[in-house]
C-alpha positions as CSV (number, residue, x, y, z in Angstrom):
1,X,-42.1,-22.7,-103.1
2,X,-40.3,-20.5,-105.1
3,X,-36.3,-21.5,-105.9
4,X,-35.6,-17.8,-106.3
5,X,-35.3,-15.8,-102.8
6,X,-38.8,-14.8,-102.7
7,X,-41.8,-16.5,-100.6
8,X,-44.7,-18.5,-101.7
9,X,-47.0,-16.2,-103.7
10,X,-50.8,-16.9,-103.7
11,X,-52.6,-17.3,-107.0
12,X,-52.9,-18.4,-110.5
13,X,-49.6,-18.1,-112.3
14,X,-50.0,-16.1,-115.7
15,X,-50.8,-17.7,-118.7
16,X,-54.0,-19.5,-117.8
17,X,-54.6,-22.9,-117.6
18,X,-51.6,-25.6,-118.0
19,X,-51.4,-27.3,-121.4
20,X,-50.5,-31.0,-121.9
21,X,-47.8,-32.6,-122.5
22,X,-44.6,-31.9,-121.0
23,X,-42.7,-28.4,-119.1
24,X,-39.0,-27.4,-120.1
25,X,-38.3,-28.8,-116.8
26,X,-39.3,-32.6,-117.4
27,X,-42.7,-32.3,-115.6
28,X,-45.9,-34.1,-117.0
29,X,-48.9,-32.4,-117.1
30,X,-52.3,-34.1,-117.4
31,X,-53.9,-31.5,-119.3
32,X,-56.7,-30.6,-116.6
33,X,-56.9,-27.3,-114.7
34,X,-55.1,-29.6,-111.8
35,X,-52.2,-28.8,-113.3
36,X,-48.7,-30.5,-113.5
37,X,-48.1,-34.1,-112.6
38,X,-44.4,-33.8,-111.4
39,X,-41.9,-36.7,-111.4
40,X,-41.3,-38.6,-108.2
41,X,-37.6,-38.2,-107.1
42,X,-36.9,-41.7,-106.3
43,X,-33.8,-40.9,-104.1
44,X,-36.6,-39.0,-101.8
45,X,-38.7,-42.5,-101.5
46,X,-35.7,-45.0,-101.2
47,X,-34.4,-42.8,-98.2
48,X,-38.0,-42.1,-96.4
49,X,-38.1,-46.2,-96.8
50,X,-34.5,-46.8,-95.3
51,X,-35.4,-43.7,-92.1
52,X,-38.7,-45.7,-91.6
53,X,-37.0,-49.3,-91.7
54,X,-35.0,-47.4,-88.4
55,X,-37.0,-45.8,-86.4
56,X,-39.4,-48.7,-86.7
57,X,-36.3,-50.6,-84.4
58,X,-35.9,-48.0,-82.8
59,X,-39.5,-47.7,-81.7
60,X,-40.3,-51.6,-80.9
61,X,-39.4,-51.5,-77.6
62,X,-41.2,-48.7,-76.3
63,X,-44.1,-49.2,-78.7
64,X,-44.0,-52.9,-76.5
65,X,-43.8,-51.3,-73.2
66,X,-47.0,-49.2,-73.7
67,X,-49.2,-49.4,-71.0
68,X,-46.2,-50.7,-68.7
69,X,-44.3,-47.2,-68.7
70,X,-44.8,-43.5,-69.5
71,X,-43.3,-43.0,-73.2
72,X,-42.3,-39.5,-74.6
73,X,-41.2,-38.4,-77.6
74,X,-38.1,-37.7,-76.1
75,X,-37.3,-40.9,-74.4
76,X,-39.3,-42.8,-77.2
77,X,-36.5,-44.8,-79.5
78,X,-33.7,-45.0,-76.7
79,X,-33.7,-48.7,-76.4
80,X,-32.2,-50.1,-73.0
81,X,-28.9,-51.2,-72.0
82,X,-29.9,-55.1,-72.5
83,X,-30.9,-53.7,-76.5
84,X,-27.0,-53.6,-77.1
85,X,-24.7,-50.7,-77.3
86,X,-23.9,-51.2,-80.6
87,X,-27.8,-51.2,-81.7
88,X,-28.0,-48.0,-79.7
89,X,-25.0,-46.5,-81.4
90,X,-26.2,-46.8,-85.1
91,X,-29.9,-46.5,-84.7
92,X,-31.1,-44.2,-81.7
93,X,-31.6,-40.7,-82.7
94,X,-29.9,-41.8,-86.1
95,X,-33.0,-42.0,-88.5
96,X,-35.2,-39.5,-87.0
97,X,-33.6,-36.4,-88.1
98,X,-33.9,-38.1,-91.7
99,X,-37.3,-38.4,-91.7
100,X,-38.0,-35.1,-89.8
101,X,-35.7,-33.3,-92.6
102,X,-37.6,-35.1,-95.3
103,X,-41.0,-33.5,-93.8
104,X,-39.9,-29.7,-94.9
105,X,-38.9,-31.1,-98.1
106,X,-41.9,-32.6,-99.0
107,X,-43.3,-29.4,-97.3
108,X,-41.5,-27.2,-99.7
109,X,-42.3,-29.9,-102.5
110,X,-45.8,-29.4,-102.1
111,X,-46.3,-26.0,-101.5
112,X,-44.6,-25.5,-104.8
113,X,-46.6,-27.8,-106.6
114,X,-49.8,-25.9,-104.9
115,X,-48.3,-22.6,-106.3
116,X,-48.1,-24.2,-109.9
117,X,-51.7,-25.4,-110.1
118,X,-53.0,-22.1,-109.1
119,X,-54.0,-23.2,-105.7
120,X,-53.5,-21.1,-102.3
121,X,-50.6,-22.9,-101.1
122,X,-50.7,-21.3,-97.1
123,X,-54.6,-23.0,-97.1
124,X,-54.2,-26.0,-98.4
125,X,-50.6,-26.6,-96.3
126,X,-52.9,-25.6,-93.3
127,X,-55.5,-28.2,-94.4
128,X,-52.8,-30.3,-94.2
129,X,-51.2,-30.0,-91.0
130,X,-54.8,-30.3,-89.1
131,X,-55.6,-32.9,-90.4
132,X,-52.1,-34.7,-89.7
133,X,-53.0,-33.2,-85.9
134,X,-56.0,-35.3,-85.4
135,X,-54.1,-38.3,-86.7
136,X,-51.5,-37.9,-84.5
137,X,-53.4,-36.9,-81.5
138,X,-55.8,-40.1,-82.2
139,X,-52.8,-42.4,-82.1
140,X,-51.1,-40.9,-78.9
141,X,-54.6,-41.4,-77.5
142,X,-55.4,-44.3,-78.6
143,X,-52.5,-46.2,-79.3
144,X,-48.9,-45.2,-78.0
145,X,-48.0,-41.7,-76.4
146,X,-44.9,-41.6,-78.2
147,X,-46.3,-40.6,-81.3
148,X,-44.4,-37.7,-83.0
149,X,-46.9,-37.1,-85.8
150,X,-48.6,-34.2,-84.1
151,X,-45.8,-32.7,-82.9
152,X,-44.5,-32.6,-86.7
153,X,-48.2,-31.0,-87.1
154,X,-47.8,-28.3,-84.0
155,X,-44.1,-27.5,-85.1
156,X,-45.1,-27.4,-89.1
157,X,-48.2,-24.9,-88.0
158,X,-45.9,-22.5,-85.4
159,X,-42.5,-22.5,-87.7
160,X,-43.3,-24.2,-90.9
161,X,-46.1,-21.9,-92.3
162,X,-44.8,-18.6,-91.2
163,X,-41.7,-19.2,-92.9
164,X,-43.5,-19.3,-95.9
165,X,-43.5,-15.6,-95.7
166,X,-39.1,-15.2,-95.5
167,X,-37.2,-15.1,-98.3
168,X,-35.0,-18.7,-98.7
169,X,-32.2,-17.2,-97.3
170,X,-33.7,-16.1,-94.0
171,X,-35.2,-19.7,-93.8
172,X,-31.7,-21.2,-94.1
173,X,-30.0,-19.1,-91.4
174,X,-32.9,-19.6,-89.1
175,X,-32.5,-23.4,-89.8
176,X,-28.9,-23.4,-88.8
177,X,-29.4,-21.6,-85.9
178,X,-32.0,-23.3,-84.6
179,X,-29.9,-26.7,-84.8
180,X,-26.8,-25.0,-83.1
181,X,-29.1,-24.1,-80.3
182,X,-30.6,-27.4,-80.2
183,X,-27.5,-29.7,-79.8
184,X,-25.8,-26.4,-77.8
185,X,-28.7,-26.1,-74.7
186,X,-28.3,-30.3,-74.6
187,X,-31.8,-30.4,-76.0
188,X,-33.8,-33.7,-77.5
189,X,-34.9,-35.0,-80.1
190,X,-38.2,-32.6,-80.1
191,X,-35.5,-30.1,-79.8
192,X,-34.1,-30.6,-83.5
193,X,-37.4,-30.8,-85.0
194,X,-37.9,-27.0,-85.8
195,X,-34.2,-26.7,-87.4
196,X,-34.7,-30.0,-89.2
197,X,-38.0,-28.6,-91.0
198,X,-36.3,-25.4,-91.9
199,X,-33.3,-27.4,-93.2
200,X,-35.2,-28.9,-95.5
201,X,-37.5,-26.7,-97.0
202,X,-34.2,-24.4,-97.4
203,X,-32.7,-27.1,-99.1
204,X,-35.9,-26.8,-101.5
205,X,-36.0,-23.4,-101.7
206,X,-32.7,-23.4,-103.4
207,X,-33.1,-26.4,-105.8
208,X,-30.5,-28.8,-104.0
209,X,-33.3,-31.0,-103.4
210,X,-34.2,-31.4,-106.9
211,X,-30.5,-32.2,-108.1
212,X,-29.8,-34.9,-105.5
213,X,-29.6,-37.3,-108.3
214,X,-27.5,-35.8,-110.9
215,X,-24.1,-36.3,-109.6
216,X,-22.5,-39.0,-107.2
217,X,-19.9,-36.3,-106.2
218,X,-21.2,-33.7,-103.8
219,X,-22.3,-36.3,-101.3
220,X,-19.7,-38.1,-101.5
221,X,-17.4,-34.8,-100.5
222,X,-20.1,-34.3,-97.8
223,X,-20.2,-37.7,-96.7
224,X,-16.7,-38.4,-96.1
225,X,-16.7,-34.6,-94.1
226,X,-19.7,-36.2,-91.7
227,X,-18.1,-39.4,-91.2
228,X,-14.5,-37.6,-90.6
229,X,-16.3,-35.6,-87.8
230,X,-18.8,-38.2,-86.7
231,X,-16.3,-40.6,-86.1
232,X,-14.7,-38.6,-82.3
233,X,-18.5,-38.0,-81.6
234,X,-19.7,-41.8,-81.5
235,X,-16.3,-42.6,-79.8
236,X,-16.8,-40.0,-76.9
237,X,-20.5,-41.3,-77.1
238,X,-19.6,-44.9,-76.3
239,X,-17.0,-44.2,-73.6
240,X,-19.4,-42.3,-71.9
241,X,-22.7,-43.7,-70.1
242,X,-26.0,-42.0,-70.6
243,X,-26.2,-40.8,-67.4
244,X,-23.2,-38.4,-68.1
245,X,-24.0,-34.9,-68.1
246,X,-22.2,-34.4,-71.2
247,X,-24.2,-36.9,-73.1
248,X,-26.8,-34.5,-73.4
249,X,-25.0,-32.5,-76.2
250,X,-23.3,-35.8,-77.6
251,X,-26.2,-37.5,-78.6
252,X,-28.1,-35.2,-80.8
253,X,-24.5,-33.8,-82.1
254,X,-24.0,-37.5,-82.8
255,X,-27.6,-37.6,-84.2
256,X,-27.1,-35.1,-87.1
257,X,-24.1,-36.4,-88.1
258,X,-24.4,-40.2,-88.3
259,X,-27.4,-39.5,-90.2
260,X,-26.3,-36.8,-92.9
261,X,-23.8,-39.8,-93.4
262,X,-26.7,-42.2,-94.0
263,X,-28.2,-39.6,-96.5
264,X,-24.8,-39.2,-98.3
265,X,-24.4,-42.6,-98.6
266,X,-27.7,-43.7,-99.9
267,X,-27.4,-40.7,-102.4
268,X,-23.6,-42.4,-103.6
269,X,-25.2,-46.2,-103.9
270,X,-28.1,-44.4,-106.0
271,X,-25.5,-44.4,-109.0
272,X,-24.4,-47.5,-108.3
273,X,-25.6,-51.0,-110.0
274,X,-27.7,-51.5,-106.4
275,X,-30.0,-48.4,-107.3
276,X,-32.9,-51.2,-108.7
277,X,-32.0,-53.2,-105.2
278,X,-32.7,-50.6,-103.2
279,X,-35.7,-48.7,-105.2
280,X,-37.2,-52.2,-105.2
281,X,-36.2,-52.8,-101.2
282,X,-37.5,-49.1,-100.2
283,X,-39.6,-47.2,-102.9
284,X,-43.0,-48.9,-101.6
285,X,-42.4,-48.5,-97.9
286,X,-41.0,-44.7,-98.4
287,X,-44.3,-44.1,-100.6
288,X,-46.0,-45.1,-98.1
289,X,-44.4,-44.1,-95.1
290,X,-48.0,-42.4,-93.3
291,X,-49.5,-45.9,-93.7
292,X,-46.8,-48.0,-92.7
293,X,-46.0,-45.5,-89.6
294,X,-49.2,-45.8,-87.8
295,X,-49.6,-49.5,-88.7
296,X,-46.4,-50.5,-87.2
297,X,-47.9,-49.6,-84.2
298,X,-50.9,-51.6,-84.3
299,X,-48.6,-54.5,-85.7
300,X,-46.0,-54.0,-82.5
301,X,-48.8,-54.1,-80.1
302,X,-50.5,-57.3,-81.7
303,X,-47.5,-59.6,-81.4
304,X,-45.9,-58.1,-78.0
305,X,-48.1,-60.7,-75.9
306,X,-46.8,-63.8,-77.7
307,X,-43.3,-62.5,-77.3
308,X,-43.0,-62.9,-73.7
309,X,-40.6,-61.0,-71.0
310,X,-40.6,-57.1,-70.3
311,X,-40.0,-55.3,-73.9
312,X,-37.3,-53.5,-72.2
313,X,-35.3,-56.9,-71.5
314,X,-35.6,-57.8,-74.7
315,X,-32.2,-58.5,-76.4
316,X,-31.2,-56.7,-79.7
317,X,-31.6,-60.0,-81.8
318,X,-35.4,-60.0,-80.9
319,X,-35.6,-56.4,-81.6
320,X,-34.4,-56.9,-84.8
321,X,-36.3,-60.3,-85.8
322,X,-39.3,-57.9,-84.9
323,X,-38.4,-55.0,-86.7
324,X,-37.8,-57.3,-89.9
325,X,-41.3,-59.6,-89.6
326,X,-43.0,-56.0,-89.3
327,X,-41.2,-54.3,-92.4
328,X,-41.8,-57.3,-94.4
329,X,-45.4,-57.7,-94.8
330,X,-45.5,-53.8,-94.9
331,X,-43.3,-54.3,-97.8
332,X,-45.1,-57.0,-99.3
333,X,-48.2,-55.2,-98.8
334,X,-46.9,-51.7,-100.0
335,X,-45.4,-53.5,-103.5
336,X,-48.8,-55.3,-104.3
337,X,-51.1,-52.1,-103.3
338,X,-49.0,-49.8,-105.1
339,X,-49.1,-51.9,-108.5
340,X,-52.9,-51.1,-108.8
341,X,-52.7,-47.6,-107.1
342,X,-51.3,-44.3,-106.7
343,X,-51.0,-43.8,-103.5
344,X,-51.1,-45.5,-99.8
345,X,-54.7,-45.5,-98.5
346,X,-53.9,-43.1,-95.8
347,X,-51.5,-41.2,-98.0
348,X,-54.9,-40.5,-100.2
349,X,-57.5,-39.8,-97.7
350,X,-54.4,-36.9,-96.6
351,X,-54.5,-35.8,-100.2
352,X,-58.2,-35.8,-100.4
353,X,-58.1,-33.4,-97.0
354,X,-55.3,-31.5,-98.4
355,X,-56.5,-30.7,-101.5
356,X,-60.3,-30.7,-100.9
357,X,-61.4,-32.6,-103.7
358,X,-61.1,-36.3,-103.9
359,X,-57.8,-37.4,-106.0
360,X,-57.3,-40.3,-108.3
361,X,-56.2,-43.6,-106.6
362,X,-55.9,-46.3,-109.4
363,X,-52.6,-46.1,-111.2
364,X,-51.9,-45.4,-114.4
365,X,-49.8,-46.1,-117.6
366,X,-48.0,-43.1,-117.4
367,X,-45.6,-41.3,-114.4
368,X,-45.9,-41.7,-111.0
369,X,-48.7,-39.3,-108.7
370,X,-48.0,-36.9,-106.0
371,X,-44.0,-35.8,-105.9
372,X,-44.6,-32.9,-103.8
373,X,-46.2,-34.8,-100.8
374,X,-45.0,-34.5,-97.4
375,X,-45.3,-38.4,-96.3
376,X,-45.7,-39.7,-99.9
């Protein structure tokens, strides 16, 4: 993707094949026709960790409950009254948007990286989203019917890849418009999805993505702006029950906000002393987000029959202690697979699909594999 306000071009840039060594912009190249290895922006995989860490507690209840109730996507991640208001509050609806804006980045991210290595981006973004509909279709199927994955592939195909054709500016509009309309008509969750995207392939488009880490300042402005109007949101939120015909509009207004503050905040602590902490606490589960998404499932469902009780009666303490069990041997897992290679196993078969050539999954000395993926 471009950073100017045209769209993705087709092709070969001019000047033939890329030469080793380094780009004035800091990106490695391998020396191969492949093309430029880019840097990973860490910020992207500490926040795709921290989005995944929530919606995995969000998710444990009616991951728990499958077979016992009908789960959708829109009612999947609104945990019951007995789950706590306060867990509700700071989690439902909260971490979502994140990791839905974080797909048209890496969209964006990899559609440029496409462009650079002489590849036809719109084909091998098509590649991608198919294949990210049979996975997704396979684990609503099979596993849990509130899977979200293919409707990130359904969305990404109808609004996604056509808006490779608009200029940035059009894309950006179309982003904020379709989010107005989405907390305006009381829609959910699957509402916000389509605006979301946009958002962030915008954000792309015009290189804010790429500077999130050189200064602490601009999100801090932002962040304290989302918290100021946050902060009457959650408070009407909580004085109302969910029932309320107004809630409709509060909760995904509530939604975007709560978690642009999350975002903001994350970006702030990145230039802080805790920036090893949290690289180290979220780096390997962001990186591999795909894997870790679709085995939190299979994890959830393993231990729900030595839990005991109806999921939906379980209190917010158990919800938690399962949430953190889960995301610790993912973690553990991620850290040691990760030290040996590139990429999650899932996270590489995608690329393989994507690309249509098998990548490289050991790790090397040098740089880190794959910045313009959507999961990884």
């Amino acid at each position: 993707m471009r950073a100017d306000d045209t769209p993705v071009r087709e092709g070969r840039h001019a000047g033939g094949a890329p030469r080793s060594g380094t780009d004035p912009g800091g990106h490695e190249h391998d020396g191969t026709a492949a093309g430029p290895r880019r840097r990973r922006i860490a910020a992207l995989d500490v926040i795709r960790g921290v989005a995944l860490c929530g919606i995995l507690v969000v998710n444990v209840q009616p991951i728990a409950a499958a077979g016992a109730l009908v789960v959708t996507p829109d009612t999947a991640g609104v945990p019951s009254e007995d789950a706590g208001t306060w867990l509700g509050l700071f989690t439902t609806m909260r971490f979502f948007p994140i990791f839905s804006f974080l797909f048209g980045v890496g969209f964006s991210l990899l559609a440029e990286s496409a462009a650079a290595r002489g590849a036809a981006p719109r084909v091998l973004l098509l590649r991608r989203l198919v294949a990210l509909l049979v996975v997704g279709a396979a684990h609503h199927v099979l596993l849990w019917q509130g899977d979200i994955l293919a409707v990130y592939a359904v969305v990404g195909l109808v609004v996604l890849l056509p808006s490779t054709w608009l200029p940035r500016w059009a894309v950006a509009w179309l982003a904020g418009g379709l989010l107005v309309a989405a907390v305006g008509l009381g829609g959910g969750q699957l509402a916000l999805v389509p605006g979301l995207f946009l958002l962030g392939s915008a954000l792309t488009r015009y290189g804010v993505v790429a500077g999130i880490e050189r200064s602490a300042r601009p999100p801090a402005v932002a962040g304290l702006l989302l918290a100021a109007a946050a902060a009457p949101v959650l408070w009407w939120q909580a004085s109302m029950p969910a029932d309320a015909p107004a809630f409709r509009y509060v909760m995904p207004a509530g939604g975007l906000l709560v978690a642009g503050v999350y975002v903001c905040v994350l970006l702030v602590l990145l230039h802080t002393p805790l920036r090893p902490v949290l690289r180290v606490a979220f780096a390997p589960l962001g990186r591999m987000a795909l894997t870790n998404y679709l085995t939190a499932t299979v994890l959830v469902l393993a231990i729900t029959p030595f839990l005991g009780g109806a999921p939906h009666t379980w209190p917010a303490t158990r919800v938690l202690l399962v949430a953190a069990a889960i995301l610790s041997a993912q973690w553990l897992f991620s850290a040691l697979w990760l030290r040996r290679f590139t990429q999650g196993p899932l996270e590489w078969l995608w690329r393989w699909v994507t690309w249509a050539r098998r990548p490289p999954l050991r790790a090397k000395s040098h740089g880190a594999y794959g910045r313009g993926e959507i999961f990884n």
